[in-house]
C-alpha positions in Angstrom: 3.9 34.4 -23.9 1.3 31.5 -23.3 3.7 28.8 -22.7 6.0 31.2 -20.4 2.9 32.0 -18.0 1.7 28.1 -18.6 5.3 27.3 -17.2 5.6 29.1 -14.0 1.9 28.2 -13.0 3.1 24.7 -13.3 6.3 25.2 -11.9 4.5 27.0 -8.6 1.8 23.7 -8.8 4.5 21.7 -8.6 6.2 23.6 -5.5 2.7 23.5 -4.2 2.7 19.8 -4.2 6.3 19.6 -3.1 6.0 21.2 0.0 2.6 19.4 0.5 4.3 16.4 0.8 7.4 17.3 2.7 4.6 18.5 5.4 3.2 14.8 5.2 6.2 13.4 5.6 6.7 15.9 8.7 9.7 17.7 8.0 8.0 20.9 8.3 4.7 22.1 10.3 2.7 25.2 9.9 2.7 27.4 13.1 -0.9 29.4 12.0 -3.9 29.4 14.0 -6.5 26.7 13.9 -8.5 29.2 11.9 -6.2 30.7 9.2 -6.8 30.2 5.4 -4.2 27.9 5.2 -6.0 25.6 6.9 -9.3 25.2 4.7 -9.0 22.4 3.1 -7.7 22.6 -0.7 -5.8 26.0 0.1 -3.9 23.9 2.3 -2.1 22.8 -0.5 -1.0 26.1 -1.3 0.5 26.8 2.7 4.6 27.0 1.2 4.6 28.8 -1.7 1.8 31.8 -0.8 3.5 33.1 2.4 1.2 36.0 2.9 -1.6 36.7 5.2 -1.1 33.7 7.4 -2.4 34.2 11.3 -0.1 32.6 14.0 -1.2 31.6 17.0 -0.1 34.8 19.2 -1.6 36.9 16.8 -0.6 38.5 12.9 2.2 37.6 11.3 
């Protein structure tokens, strides 16, 4: 059970990290508001594979 939960953390690190560097390379851009968590840095990392409580710039998402 160890090694399955070990697995998927590293597997969402990994996405994490992916999609961290896609963003560098600009393929994609985050849309949020100057002030969402996204933003801070080391939970920017985290921006593509935790979709939830992001603020865009008109408002909520």
């Amino acid at each position: 059970m160890r090694r399955v939960l070990l697995g998927a953390a590293a597997v969402y690190l990994l996405f994490a990290v992916i999609g961290r560097f896609v963003e560098a390379m600009g393929a994609v851009t985050c849309d949020c508001a100057p002030d969402c968590w996204c933003n801070k840095p080391g939970l920017s990392t985290l921006r593509w594979v935790f979709p939830a409580g992001h603020r865009t710039r008109a408002g909520s998402a």
